[in-house]
MDTraj code that builds the backbone (N, CA, C; nanometers):
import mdtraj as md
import numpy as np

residues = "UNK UNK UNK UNK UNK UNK UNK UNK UNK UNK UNK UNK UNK UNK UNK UNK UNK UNK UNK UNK UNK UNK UNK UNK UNK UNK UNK UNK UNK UNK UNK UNK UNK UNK UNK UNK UNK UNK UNK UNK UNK UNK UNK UNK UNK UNK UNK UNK UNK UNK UNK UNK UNK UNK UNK UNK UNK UNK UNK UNK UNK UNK UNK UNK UNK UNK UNK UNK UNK UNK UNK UNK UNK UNK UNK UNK UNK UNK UNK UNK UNK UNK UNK UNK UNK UNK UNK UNK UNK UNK UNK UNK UNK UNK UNK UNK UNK UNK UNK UNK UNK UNK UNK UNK UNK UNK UNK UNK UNK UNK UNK UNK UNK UNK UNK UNK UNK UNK UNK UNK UNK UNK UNK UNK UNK UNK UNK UNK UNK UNK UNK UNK UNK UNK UNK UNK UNK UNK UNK UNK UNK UNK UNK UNK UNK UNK UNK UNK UNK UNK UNK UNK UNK UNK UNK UNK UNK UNK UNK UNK UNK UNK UNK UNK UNK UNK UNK UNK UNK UNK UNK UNK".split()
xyz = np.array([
    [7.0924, -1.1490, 5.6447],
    [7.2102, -1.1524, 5.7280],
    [7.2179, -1.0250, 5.8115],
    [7.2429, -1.0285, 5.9525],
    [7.2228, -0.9151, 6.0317],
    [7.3775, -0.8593, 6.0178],
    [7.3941, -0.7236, 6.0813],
    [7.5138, -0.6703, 6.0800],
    [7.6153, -0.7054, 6.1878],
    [7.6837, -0.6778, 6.1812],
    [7.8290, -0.7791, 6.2411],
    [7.8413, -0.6025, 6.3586],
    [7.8161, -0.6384, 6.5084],
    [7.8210, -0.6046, 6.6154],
    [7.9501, -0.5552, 6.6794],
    [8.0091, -0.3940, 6.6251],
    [8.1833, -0.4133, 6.6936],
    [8.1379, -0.3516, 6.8625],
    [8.2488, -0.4121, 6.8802],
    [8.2611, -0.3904, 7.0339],
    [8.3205, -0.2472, 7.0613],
    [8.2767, -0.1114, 6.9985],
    [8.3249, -0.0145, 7.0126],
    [8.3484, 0.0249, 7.1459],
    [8.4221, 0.0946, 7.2031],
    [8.4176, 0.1337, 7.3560],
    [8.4488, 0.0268, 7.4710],
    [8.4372, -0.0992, 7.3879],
    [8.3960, -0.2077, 7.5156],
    [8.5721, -0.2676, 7.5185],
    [8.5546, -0.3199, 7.6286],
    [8.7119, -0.3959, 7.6593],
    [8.7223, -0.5510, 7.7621],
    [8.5712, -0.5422, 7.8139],
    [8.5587, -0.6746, 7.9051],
    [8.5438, -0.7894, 7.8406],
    [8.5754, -0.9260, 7.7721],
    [8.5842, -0.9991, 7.7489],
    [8.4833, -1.0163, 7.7067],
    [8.4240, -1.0755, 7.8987],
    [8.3123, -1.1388, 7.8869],
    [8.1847, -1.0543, 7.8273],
    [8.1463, -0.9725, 7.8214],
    [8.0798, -0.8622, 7.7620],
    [8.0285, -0.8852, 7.6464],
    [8.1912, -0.8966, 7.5859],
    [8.2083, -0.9038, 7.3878],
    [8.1462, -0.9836, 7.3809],
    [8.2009, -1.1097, 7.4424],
    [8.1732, -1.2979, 7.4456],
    [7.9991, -1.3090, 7.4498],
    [7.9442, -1.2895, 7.5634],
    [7.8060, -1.2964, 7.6025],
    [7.6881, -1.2068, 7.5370],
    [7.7357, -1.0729, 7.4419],
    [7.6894, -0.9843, 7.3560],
    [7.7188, -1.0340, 7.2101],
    [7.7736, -1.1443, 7.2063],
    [7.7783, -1.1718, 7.0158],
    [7.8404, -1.0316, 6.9648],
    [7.9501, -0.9680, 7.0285],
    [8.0375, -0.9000, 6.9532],
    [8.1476, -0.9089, 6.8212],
    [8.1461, -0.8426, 6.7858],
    [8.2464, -0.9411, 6.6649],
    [8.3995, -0.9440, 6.7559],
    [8.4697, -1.0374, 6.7629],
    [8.5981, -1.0728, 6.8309],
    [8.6479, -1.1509, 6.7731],
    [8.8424, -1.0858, 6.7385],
    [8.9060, -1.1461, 6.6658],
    [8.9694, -1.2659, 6.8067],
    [8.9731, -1.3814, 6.8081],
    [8.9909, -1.4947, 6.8681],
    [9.1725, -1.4801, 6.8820],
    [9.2253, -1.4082, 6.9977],
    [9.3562, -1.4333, 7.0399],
    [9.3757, -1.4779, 7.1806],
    [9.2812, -1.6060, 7.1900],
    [9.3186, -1.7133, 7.3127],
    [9.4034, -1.7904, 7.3127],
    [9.4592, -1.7976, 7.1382],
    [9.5729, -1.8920, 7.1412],
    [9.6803, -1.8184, 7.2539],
    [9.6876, -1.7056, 7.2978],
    [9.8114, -1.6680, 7.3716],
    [9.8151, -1.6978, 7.5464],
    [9.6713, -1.7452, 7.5492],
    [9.7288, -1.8445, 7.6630],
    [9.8018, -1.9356, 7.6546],
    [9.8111, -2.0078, 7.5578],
    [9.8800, -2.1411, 7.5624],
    [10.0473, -2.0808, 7.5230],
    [10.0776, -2.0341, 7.4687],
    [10.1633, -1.9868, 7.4370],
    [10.2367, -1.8834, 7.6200],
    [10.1052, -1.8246, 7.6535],
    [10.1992, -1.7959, 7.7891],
    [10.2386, -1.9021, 7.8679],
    [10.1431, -1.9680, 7.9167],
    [10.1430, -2.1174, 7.9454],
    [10.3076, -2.2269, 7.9223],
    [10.3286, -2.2231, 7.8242],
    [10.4329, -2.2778, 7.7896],
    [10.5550, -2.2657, 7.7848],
    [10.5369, -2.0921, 7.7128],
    [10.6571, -2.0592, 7.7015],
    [10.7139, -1.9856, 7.7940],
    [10.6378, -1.9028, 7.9080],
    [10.6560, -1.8559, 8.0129],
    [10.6118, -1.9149, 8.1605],
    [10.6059, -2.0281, 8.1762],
    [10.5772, -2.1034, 8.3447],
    [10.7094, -2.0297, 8.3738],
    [10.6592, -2.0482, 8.5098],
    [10.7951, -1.9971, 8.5717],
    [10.8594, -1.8742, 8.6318],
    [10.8300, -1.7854, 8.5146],
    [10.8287, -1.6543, 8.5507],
    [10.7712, -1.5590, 8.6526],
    [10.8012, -1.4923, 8.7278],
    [10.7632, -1.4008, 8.8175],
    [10.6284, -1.3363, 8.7212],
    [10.6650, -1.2679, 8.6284],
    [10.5736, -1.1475, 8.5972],
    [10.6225, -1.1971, 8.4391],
    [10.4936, -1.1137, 8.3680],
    [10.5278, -1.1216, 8.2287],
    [10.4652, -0.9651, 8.2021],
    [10.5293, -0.9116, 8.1097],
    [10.5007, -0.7513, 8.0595],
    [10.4290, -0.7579, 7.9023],
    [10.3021, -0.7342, 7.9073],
    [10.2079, -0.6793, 7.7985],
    [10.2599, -0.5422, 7.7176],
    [10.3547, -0.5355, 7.5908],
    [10.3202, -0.3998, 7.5931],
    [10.2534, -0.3432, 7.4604],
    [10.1788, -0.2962, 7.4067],
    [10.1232, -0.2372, 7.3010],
    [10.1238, -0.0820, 7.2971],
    [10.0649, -0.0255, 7.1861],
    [10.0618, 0.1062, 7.1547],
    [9.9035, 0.1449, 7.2568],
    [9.8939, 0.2228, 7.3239],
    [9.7426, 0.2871, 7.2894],
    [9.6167, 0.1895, 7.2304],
    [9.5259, 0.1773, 7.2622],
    [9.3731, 0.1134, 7.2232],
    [9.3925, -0.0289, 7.1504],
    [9.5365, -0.0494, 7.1766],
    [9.5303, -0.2259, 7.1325],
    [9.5242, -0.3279, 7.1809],
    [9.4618, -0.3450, 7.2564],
    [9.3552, -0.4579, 7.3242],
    [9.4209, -0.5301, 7.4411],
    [9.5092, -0.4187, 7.5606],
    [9.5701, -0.4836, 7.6282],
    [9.4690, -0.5278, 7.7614],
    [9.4035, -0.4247, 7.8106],
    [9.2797, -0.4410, 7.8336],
    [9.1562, -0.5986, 7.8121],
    [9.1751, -0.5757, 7.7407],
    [9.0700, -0.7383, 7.6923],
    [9.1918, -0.8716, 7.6395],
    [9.2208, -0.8339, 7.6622],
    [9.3980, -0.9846, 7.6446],
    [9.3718, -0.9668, 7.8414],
    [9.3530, -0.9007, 7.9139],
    [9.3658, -0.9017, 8.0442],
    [9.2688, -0.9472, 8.0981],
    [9.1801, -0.8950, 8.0464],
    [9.0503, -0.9939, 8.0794],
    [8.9934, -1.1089, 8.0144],
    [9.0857, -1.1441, 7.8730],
    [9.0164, -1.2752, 7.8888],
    [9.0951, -1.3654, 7.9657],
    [9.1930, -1.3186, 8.0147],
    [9.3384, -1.3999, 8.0775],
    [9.2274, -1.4283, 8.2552],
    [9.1812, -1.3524, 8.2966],
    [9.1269, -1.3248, 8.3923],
    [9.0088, -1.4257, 8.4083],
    [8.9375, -1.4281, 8.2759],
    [8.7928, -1.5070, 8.2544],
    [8.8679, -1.6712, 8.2671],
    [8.9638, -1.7056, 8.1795],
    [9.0356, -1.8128, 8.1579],
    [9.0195, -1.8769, 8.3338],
    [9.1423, -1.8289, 8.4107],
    [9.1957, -1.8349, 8.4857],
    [9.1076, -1.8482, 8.6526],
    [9.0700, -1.7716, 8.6754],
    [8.9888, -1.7710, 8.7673],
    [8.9644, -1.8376, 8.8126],
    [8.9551, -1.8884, 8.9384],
    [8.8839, -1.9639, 9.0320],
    [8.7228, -1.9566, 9.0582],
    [8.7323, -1.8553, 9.0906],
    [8.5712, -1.8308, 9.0950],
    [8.4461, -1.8526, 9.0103],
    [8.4955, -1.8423, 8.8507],
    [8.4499, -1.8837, 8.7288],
    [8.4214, -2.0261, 8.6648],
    [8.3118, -2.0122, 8.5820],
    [8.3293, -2.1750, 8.4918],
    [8.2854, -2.0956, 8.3305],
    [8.4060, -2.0614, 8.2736],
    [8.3966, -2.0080, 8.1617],
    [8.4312, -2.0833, 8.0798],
    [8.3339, -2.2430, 8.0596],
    [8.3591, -2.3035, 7.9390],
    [8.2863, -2.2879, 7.8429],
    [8.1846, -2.1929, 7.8743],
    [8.0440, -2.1724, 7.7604],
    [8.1623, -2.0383, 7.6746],
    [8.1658, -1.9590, 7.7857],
    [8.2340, -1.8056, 7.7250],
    [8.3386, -1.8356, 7.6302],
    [8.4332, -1.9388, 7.6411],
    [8.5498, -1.9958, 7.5694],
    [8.4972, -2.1011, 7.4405],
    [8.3615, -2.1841, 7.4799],
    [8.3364, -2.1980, 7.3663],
    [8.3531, -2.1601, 7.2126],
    [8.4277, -2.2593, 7.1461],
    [8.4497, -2.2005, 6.9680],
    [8.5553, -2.1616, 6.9125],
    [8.6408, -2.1679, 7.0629],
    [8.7546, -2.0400, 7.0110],
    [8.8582, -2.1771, 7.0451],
    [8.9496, -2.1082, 7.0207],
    [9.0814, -2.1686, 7.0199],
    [9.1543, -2.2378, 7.1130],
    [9.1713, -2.1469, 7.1939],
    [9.2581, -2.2743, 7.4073],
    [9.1423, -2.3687, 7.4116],
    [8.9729, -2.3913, 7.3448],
    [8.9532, -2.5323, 7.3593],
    [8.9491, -2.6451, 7.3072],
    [9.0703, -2.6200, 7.1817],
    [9.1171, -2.7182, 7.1205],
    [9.2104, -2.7806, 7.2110],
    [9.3061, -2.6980, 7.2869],
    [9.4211, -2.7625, 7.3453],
    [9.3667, -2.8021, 7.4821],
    [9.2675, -2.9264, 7.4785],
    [9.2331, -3.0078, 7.6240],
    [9.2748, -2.9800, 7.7357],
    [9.4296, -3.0376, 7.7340],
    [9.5300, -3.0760, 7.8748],
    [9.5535, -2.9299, 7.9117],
    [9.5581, -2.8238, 7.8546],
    [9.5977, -2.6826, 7.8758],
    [9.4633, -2.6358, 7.9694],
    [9.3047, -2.6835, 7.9095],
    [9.1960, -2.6576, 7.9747],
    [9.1423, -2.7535, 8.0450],
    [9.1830, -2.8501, 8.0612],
    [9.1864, -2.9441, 8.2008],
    [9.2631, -2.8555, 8.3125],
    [9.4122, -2.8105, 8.3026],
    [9.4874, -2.8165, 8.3853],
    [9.4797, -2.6717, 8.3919],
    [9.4447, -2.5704, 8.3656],
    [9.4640, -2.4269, 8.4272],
    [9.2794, -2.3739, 8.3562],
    [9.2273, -2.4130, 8.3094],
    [9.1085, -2.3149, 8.3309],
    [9.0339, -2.3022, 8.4531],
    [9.0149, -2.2007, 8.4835],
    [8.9064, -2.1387, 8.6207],
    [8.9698, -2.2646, 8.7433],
    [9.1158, -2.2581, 8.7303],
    [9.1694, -2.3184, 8.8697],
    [9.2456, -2.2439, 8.9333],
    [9.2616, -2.1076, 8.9017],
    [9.3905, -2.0589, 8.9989],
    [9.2880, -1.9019, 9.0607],
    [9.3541, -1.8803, 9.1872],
    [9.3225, -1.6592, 9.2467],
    [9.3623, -1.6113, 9.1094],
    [9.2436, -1.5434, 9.0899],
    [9.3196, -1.4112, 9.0183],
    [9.3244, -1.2622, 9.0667],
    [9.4238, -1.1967, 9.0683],
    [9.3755, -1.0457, 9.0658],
    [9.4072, -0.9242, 8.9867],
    [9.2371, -0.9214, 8.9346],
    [9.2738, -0.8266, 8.8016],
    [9.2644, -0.6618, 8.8594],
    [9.3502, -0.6202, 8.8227],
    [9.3469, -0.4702, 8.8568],
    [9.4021, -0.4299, 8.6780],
    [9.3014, -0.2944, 8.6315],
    [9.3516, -0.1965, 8.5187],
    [9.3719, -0.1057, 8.5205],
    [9.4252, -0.0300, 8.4967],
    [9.4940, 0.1044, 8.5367],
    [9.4073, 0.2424, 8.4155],
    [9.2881, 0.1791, 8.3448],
    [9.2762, 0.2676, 8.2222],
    [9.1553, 0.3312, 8.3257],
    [9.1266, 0.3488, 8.3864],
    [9.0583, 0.4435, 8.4631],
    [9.0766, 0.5513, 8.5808],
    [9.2541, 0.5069, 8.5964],
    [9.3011, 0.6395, 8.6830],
    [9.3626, 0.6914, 8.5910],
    [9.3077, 0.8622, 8.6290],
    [9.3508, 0.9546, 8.5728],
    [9.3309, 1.0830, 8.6698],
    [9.4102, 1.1971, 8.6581],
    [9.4082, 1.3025, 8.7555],
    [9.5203, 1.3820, 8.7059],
    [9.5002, 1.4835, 8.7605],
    [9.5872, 1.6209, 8.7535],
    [9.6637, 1.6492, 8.8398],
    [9.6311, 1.5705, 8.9675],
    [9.7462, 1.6115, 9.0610],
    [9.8096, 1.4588, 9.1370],
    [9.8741, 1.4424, 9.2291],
    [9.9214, 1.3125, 9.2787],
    [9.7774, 1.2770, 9.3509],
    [9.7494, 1.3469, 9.3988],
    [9.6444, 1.3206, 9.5127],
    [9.4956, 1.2222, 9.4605],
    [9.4827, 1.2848, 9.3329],
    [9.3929, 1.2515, 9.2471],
    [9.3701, 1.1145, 9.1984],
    [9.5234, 1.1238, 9.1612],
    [9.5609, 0.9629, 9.1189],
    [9.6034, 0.8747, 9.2131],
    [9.6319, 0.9143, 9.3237],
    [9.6123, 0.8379, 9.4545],
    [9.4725, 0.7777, 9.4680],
    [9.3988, 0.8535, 9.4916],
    [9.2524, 0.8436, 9.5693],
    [9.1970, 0.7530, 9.4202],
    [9.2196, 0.7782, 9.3878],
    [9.1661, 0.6866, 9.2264],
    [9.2051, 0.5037, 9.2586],
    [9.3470, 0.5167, 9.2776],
    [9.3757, 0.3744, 9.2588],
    [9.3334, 0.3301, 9.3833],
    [9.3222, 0.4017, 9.4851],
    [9.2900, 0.3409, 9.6236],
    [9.1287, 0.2590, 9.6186],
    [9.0328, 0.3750, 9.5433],
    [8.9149, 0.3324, 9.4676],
    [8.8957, 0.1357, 9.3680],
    [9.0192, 0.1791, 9.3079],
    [9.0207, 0.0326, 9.2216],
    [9.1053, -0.0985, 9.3315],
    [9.1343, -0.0771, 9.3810],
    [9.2085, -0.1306, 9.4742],
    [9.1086, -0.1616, 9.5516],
    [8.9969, -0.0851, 9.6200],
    [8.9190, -0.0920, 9.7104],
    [8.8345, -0.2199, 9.6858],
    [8.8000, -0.1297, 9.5249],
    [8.6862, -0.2893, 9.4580],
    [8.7700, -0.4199, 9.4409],
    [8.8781, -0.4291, 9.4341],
    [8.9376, -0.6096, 9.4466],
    [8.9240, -0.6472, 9.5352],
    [8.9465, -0.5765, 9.6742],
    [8.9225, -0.6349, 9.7886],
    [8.7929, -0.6824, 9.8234],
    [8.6663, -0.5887, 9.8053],
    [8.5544, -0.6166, 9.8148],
    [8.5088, -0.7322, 9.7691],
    [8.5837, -0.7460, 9.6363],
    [8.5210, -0.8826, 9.5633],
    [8.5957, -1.0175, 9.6332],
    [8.7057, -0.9772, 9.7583],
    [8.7320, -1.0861, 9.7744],
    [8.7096, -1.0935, 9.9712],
    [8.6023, -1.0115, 10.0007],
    [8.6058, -0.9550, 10.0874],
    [8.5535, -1.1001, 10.1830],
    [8.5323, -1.2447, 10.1011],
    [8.4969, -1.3383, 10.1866],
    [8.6443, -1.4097, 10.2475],
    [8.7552, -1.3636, 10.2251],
    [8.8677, -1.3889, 10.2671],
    [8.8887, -1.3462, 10.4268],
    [8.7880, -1.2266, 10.4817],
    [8.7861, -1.1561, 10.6137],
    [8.7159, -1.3052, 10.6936],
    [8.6654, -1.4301, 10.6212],
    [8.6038, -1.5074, 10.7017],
    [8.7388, -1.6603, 10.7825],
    [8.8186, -1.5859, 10.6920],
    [8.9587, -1.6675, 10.7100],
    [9.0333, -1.6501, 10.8748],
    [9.1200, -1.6907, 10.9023],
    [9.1995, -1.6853, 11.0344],
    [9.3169, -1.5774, 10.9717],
    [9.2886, -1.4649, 11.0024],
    [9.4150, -1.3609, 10.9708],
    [9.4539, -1.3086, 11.0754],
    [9.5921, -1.2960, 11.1148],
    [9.6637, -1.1997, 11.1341],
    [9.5774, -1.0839, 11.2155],
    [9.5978, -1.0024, 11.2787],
    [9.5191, -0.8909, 11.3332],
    [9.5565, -0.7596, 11.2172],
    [9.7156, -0.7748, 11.2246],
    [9.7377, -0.6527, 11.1410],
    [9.6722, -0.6742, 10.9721],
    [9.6631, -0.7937, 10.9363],
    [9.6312, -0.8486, 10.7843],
    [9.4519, -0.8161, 10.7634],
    [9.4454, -0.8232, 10.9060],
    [9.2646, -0.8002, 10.8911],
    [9.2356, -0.6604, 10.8663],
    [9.3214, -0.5943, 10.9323],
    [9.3242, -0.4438, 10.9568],
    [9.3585, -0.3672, 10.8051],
    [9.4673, -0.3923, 10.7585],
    [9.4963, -0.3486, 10.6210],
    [9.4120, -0.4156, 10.5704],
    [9.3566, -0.5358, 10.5493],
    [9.2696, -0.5898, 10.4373],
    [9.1238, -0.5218, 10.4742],
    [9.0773, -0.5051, 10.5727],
    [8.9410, -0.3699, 10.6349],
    [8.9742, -0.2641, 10.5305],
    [9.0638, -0.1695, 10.5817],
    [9.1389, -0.0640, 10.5396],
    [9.1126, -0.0273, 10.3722],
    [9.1953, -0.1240, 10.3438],
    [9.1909, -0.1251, 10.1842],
    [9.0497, -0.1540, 10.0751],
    [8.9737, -0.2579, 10.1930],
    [8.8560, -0.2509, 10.0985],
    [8.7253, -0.1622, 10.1052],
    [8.7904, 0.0063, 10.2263],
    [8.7325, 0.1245, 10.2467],
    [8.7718, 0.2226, 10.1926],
    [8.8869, 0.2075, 10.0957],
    [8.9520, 0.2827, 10.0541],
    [9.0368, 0.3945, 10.1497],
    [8.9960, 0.3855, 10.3000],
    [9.1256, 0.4652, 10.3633],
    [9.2511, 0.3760, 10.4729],
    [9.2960, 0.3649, 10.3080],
    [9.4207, 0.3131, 10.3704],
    [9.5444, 0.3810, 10.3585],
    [9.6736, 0.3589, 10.4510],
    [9.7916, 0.4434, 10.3999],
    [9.8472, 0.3700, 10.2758],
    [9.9572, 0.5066, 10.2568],
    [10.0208, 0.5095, 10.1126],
    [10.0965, 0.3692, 10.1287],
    [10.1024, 0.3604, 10.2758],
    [10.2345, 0.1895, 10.2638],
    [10.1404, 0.0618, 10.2454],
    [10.0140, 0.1057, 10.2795],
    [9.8852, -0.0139, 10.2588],
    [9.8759, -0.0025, 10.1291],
    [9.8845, 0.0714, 10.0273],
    [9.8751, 0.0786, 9.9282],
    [9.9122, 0.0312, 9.8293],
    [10.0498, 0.0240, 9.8714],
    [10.2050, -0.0077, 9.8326],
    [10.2148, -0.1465, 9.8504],
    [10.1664, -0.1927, 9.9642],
    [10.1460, -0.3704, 9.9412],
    [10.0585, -0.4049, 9.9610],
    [9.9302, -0.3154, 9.8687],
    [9.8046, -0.4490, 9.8648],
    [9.8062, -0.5601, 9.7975],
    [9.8786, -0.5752, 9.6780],
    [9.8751, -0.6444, 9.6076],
    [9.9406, -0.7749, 9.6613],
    [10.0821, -0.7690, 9.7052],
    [10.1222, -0.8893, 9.7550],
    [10.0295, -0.9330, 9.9542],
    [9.9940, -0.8495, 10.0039],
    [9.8789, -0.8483, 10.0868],
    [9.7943, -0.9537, 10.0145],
    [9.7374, -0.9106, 9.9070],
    [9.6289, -1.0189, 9.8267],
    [9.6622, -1.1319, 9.7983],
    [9.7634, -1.1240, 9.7294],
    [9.8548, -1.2579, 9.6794],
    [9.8325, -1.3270, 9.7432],
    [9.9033, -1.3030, 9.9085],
    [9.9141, -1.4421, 10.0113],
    [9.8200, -1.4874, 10.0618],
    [9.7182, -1.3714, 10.0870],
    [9.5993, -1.4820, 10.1507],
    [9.5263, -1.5300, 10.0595],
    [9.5418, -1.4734, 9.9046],
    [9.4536, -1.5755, 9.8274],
    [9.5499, -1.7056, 9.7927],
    [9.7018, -1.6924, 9.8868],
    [9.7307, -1.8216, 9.8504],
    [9.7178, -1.9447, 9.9780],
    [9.6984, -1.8777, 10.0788],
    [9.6784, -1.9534, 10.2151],
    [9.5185, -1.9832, 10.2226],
    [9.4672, -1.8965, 10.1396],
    [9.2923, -1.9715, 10.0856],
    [9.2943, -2.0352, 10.0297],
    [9.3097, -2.0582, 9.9329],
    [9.2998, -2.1913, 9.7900],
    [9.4155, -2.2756, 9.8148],
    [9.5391, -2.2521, 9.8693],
    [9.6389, -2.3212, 9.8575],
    [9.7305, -2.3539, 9.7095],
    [9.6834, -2.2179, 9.6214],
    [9.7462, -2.2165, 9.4899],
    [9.8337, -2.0698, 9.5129],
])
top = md.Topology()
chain = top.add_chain()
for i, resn in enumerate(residues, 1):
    res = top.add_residue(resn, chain, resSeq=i)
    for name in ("N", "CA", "C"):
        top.add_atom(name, md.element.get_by_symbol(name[0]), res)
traj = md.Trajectory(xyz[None], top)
């Protein structure tokens, strides 16, 4: 019997999943967001320090996605007992994952230029959205942002910036 593989250091889902990490199986909390929270604007994660908010984010991310077909990765585990839950929301909706466990800095500036960095890479990854009919100014901030020099007010609404055209793309 070989030794049981922890995922020390690691926090990406898919990583654990595709590395035969040992992973305690808490996919049931999709269904449970799913249900008990439709509806809601926003829902708030909160834990102590190194308790797995991080990888609850990314498997929410792996789930979800559009871009993805994570029925191998989900294999075994739990949301694919509940069918109609993985008929009707796996790898069908935009996602955008942004984590915050990699800005860090000493001064504002620091932690500016940091998130502008993580910010930069969402855009990039969705940088086939520039092939869309935008806006002049939407092209311009969405350029902007996925160069990382954008202003503090580009900054300030990349996110709902993202939102809409990944909802005037997919139509979700």
């Amino acid at each position: 019997m070989g030794a049981i593989k922890l995922p020390i250091g690691l926090s990406n889902f898919e990583d654990i999943r595709k590395n035969n990490y040992y992973y305690v199986d808490k996919t049931y909390v999709i269904s449970e967001l799913i249900e008990e929270d439709a509806g809601t604007n926003s829902i708030l994660f909160t834990r102590p320090r190194r308790f797995g908010k991080t990888t609850l984010q990314s498997m929410f991310c792996s789930f979800f996605d559009i871009r993805k077909d994570s029925r191998e990765l989900f294999h075994g585990l739990k949301i694919m007992q509940e069918k109609k839950i993985v008929d009707e929301w796996m790898n069908k909706y935009p996602v955008i994952y942004l984590s915050l466990r990699e800005i860090d800095g000493n001064s504002y500036e620091i932690a500016e230029g940091m998130l502008k960095r993580e910010i930069g890479k969402i855009f990039k990854e969705y940088s086939f959205i520039l092939e869309d009919e935008l806006f002049a100014d939407d092209r311009k901030s969405f350029s902007e942002l996925m160069t990382s020099d954008s202003s503090a007010i580009d900054l300030m609404t990349s996110l709902a910036l993202l939102s809409r055209l990944l909802h005037k793309h997919y139509g979700k």
